[in-house]
N, C-alpha and C positions, 0 to 999 in steps of 0.2 A: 619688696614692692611688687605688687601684681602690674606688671608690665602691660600684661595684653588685654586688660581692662581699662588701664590708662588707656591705653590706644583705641580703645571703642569709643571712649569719652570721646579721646580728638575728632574722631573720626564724625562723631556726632556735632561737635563745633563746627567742621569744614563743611558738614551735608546743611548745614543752617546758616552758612555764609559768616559765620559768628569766631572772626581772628583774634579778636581780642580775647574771648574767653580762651580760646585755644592759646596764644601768647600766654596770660595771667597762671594759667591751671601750669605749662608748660615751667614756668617758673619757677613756680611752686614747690614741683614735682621737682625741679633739678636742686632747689635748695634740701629737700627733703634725701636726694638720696646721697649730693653731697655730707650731710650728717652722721649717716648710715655707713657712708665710705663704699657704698652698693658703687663701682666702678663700673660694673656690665650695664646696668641702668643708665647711670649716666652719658655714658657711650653713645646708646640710643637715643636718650633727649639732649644730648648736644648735638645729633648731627638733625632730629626733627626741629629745635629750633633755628637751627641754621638753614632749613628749608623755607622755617615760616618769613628767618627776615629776607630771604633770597625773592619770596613769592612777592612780599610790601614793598620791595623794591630800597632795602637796608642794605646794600652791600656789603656796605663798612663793619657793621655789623655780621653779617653771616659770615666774613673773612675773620673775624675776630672768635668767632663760634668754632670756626671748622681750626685753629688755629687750638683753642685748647682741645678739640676731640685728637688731634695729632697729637698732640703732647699726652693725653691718655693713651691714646693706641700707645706709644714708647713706653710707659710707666705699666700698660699690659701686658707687655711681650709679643703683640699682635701684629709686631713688624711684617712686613711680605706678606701679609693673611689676606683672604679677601675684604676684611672689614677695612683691612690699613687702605685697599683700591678703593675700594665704596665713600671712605672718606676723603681719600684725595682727589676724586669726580668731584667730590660735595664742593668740596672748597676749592677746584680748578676754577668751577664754574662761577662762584660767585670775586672773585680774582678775575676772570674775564671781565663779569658785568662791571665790575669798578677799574677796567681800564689797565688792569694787570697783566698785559699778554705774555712777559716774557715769561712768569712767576708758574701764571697760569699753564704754559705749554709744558713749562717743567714740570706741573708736578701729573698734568696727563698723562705725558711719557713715563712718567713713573708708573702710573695705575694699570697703565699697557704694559709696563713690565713684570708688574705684579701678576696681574689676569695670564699674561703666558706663560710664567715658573707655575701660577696654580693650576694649569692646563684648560685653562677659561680661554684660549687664544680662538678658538672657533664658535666664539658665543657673541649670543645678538648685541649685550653689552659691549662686546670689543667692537661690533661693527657702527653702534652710537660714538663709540670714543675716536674711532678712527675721523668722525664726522669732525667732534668737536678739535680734532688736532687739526685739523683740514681749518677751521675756521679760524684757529690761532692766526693758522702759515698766512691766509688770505690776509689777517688785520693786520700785519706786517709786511703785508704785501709781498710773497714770499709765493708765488704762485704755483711753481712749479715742484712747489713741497708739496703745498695746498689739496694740487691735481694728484698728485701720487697716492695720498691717503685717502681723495675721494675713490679713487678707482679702487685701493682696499675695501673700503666699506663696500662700494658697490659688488664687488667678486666676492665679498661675503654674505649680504644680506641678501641675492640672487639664489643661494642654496636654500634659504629658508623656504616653509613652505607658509603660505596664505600673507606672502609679505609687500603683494604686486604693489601697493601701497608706500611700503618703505625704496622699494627699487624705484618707483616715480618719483618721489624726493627727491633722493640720494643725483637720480640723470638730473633733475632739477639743478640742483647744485654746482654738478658737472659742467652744466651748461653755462650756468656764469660763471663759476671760475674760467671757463674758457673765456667769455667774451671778455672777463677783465683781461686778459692776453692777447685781446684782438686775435684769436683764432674763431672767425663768425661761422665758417662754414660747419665747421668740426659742433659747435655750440648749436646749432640750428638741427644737426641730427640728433644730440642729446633730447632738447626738448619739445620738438617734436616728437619722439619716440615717450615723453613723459604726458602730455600733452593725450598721447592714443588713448593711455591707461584712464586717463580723470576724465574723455569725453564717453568711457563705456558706463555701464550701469553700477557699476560698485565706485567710480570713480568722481562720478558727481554729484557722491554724497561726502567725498572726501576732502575738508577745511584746507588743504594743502591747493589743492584747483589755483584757488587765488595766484598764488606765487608764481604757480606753470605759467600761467596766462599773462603777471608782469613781467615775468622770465623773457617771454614771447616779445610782449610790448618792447620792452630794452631792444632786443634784438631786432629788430625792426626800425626801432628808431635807429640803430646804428647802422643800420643797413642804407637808411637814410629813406624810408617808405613810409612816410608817416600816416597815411591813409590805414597802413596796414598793423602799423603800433598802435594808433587810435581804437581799432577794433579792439583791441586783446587790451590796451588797459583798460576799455569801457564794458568788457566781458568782466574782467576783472573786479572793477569796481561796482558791478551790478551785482555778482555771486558773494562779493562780500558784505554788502547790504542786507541780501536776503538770508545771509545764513549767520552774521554775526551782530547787525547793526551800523552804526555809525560808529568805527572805530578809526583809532590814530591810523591805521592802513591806508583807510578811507582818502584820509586829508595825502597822502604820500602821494596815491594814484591822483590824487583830484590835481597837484602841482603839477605833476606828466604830462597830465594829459593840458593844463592850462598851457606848459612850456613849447609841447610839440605843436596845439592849435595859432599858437603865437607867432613860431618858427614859420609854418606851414601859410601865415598871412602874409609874413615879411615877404615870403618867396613871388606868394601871387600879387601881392601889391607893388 
């Protein structure tokens, strides 16, 4: 099978918005080379369609996808390889989205063990995984795991260079896992200091803004200032308008801010 012409094709579906040819062809192609017994093929279109049903919002499906590319990786000998990590990102992540935390965390930790026997331990990869274990710790409410691997990720994607981008997230993050611990003060330097970055010139162009500024808002309302949470979720909800539309975000900040304006009556009336 010519591999990297299949993937032009896809590549041509996804530039066309056109899932479903890319699903049907993707089928196709995996019945085709299951007949061939092509296993290196298949490898790769079972963990791209396990992307596609991740993107449609199939978990159940992508968990079931990433489920036999495991069982390929063992049938290849590709144990502890980078491919065995690569796949078990694939299918942590769709294990997350279906509500799998513990499943999920396990098999991250695995892929972080793999990445550092390969000596991948100081790659931007590790410093995404470190994120997504951080968000396990949080949905289990597990905070102070949570904060430990965000402070990895962040002491690692700080060495990168042209990442001032990813280091603004990453404080992001920091900053609520803080406030979910009621440490406000500590959470108010995070994002502010994320907050500098997206109000310079390379920073508000960056889709990420949104998040700093409800980051902000949270913080504020907990602070119990709702004049000054009003600002940042309606900064918020202005920037995500102009740069993305009317999205599900939209409607989150639009409750906030209906909740705080509510609060904020009850007080003065």
């Amino acid at each position: 099978m010519d591999m990297q012409e299949k993937f032009r094709q896809l590549d041509e579906y996804y530039a066309k918005g056109d899932l479903k040819g890319a699903e049907d062809s993707l089928t196709a192609w995996v019945e085709e080379a299951e007949e061939a017994g092509n296993l290196g093929a298949l490898l790769a279109l079972y963990n791209e369609l396990e992307g596609l049903y991740r993107t449609t919002k199939r978990a159940d499906q992508a968990v079931e996808m990433s489920g036999l590319a495991l069982e390929l990786i063992g049938m290849m000998g590709l144990n502890n390889t980078v491919h065995h990590a690569t796949t078990l990102l694939n299918g942590a992540t769709a294990n997350l989205v279906l509500g799998n935390t513990d499943r999920a965390l396990t098999m991250y930790q695995s892929a972080l063990e793999i990445f550092q026997l390969q000596g991948q331990g100081e790659s931007y990869q590790m410093a995404a995984l470190y994120n997504n274990i951080s968000h396990c710790y949080q949905q289990k409410g597990e905070y102070n795991q949570a904060l430990e691997y965000l402070r990895k990720a962040l002491e690692l994607v700080s060495r990168f260079d042209n990442a001032q981008g990813d280091v603004a997230t990453t404080r992001t993050a920091i900053g609520m896992c803080l406030m979910s611990m009621n440490r406000l003060d500590e959470a108010e330097a995070y994002i502010l200091e994320s907050l500098g970055y997206y109000e310079g010139d390379d920073g508000l162009r960056d889709g990420h803004y949104s998040s700093a500024l409800s980051a902000a808002g949270e913080l504020y309302w907990r602070r119990r200032d709702n004049a000054k949470a009003l600002d940042f979720f309606r900064k918020a909800l202005a920037f995500n308008q102009a740069y993305f539309g009317d999205t599900h975000s939209n409607t989150i900040i639009r409750n906030n801010i209906a909740k705080i304006q509510a609060e904020s009556e009850a007080v003065d009336g």
